[in-house]
N, C-alpha and C positions, 0 to 999 in steps of 0.2 A: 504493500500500500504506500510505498515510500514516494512513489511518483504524484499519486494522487492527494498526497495530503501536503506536498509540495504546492501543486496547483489550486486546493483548498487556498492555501495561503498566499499564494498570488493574486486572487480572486477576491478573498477577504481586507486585503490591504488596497486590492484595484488599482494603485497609479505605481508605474513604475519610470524609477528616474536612470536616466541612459547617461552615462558618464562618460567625456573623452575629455580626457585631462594630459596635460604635457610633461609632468615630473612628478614624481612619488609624492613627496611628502604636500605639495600645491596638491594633489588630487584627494588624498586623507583629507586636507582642510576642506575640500569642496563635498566630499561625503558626509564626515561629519557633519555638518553646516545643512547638507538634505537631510540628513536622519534630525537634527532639529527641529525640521521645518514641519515634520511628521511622515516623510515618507519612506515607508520601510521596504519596499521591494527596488532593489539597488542593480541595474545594469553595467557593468563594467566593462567596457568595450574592450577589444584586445587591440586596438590601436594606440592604446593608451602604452607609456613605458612599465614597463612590472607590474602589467596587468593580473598574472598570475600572482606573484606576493602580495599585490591588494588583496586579489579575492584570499586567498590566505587570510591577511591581517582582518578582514571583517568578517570573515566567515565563522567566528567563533562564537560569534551573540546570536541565541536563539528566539530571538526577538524581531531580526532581518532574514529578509530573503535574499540572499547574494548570488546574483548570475553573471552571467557570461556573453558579451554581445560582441558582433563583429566575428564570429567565427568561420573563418573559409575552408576548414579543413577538419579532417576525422582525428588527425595527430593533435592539430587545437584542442577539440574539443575535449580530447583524452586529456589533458594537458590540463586544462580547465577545472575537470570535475574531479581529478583527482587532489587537487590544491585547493578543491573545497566548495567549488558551486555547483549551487542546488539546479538551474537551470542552463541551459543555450541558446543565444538568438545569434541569426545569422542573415544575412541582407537577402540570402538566398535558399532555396530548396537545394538540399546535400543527399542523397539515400545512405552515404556511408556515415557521413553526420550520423543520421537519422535512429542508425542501426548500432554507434558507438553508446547514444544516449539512450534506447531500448535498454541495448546491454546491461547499462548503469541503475536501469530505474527510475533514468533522471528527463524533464520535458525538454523538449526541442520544440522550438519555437521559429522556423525558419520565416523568410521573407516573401512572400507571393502575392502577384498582382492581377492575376485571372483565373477562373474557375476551375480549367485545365491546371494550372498549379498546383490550387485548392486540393482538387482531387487527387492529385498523385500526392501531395504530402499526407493526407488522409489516410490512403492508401498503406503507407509507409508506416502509420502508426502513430502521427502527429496529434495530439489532443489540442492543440492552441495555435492558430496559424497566425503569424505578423502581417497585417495590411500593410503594404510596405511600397512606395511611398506613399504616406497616408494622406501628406497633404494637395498629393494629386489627385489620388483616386476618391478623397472626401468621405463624408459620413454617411453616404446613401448606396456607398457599394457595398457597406456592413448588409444595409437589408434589401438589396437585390439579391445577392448573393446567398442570404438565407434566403427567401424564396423559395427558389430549388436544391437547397441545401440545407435544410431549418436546423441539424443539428451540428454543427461548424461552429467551432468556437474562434472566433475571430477579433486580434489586436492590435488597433492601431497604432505606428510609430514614424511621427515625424508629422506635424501640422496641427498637433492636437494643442490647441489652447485655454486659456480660461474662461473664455465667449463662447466658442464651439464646443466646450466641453461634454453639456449639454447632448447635443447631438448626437455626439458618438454613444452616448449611453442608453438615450433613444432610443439606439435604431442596431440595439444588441450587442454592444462590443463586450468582449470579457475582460479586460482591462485596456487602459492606455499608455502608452509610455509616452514621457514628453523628455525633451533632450535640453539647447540650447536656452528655450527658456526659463529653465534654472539657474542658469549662470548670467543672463541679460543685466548689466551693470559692473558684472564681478572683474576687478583688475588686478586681484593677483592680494591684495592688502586689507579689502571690504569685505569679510565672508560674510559679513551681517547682512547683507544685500542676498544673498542667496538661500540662507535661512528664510527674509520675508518674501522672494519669490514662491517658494516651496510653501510656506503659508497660505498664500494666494488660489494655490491649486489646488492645496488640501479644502480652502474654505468653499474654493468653488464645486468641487466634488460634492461636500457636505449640501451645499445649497440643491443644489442636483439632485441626489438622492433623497432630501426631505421632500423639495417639488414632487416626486414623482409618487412619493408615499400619500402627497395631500389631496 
């Protein structure tokens, strides 16, 4: 059940913040700084410098959910999960991805931007697929796309803001990731700016989900 009570928690937390940071220690400050702001499912991209010892160094609090993004490759992703993350995101559909993080128990969450995608990642054993790019394809491809496919768990990354947030919740998403605009302001000295961005998206979410309960 390990895979699935992984995704529980992805799902229970809903916003996931996608990190590409330039140097170790500047990238801890910009984690920290989101885990204040309240959000605990944490992308680490593997472009980032010692991606792998971050997710290491956060992966110990079981209070976050620490993944892994940007993954191109099956040696990555090995690379990844054994240094301690819980999940995989990759800008693309990978089958040997797909079949390392099976192995593991662990979700893959790869990148697809049409139905034929959809389906082969499906196929493959994928529970969560990344709309990817989301701010192209918008929040109306989540419920086309259910349509003929009602049981696709599908997540946005890249376009998702605090106006449109909304939207994607709408219209079924299972969680969002927002990237850039976490750090909009941050120059390296201000992490307080990035704590109230992450505020922001927490408060809007919360606004969101009470809407949708009233």
């Amino acid at each position: 059940m390990k895979k699935y009570h992984i995704l529980n928690k992805i799902r229970k937390n809903y916003l996931i913040a996608v990190v590409r940071g330039n140097e170790f220690d500047d990238t801890v400050k910009m984690i920290e700084s989101i885990l204040a702001g309240g959000i605990k499912n944490i992308e680490i991209t593997y472009t980032t410098p010692k991606a792998g010892e971050l997710i290491e160094h956060f992966s110990n609090n079981n209070d976050y959910c620490i993944g892994a993004g940007t993954i191109m490759s099956s040696a990555s992703a090995d690379e990844a999960i054994r240094r301690g993350a819980l999940y995989i995101v990759s800008p693309h559909f990978d089958a040997d991805i797909a079949t390392t993080c099976n192995l593991n128990h662990i979700p893959y969450l790869p990148g697809c931007a049409s139905a034929t995608e959809i389906i082969m990642a499906m196929k493959a054993g994928v529970d969560v697929i990344k709309v990817f790019p989301g701010g192209i394809l918008g929040a109306s491809f989540i419920k086309d796309i259910k349509g003929p496919i009602p049981h696709v768990n599908l997540m946005p990354s890249g376009g998702v803001n605090t106006d449109n947030m909304v939207d994607w919740i709408d219209n079924g998403s299972f969680s969002v990731g927002i990237g850039s605009a976490l750090i909009k302001g941050y120059d390296g000295t201000n992490a307080e700016v990035i704590t109230k961005n992450t505020e922001s998206f927490v408060a809007a979410y919360e606004k969101a989900i009470k809407g949708n309960k009233e």
